[in-house]
N, C-alpha and C positions, 0 to 999 in steps of 0.2 A: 485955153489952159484949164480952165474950170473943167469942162467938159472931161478932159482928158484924168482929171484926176478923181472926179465921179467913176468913170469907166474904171479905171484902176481900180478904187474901192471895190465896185462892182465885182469885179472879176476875181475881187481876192476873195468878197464871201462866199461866189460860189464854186470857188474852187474847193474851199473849206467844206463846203456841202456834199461836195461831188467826191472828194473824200473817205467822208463819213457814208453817202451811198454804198463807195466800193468796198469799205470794209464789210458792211454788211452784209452785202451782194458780193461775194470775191465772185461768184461764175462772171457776173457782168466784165470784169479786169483780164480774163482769158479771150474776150473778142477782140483787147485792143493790140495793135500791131508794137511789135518791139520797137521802142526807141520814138515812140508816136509822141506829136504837139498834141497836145490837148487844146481844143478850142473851143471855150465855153459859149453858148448862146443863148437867148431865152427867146421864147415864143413869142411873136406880138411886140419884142423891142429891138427894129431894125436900125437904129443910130448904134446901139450898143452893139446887136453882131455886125455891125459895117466895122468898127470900129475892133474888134479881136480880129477877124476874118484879117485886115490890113496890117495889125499890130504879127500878130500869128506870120503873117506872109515875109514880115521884114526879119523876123527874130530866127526863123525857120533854116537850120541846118539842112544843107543839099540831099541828105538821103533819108530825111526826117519826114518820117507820112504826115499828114495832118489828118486830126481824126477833129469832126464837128459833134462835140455834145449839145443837143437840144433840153435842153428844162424846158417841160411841157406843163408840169402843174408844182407851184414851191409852197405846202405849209407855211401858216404862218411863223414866225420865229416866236420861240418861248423858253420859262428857265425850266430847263433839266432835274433843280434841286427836288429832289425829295423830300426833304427835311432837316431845319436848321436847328441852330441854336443859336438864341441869340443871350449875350451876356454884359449888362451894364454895368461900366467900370468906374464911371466918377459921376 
């Protein structure tokens, strides 16, 4: 169960990521098939794609393509801010 709820974490941050890619990249989002499973993976962590490829296969609607994303290389994560303000109140 641990397991399973790491992998969920997982898959939500890079869904979140993969996102953020297609907004930026919209050509990339015209190669994927209407009505496509998104099926996240990463490079080099085959518990994690055993475990969408499976999770993917049971959720997967009969005329639903599955399309396999690979993350081949992920930035580290970091804050966005620009510039704050900060204001002491008591």
């Amino acid at each position: 169960m641990r397991d399973k709820k790491r992998f969920v974490e997982k898959n939500s941050i890079l869904v979140k990521e993969f996102d953020r890619y297609i907004l930026e990249h919209p050509e990339f989002a015209d190669k994927l098939p209407n009505n496509a499973l998104i099926v996240m993976q990463i490079e080099g962590d085959e518990e994690f794609n055993n475990w969408a490829r499976r999770t993917a296969k049971c959720v997967a609607e009969k005329n639903n393509p599955l399309v396999y994303v690979t993350i081949t290389e992920l930035k580290p994560v970091r804050s966005r801010i620009e510039k704050l303000k900060l204001e002491l109140v008591a």
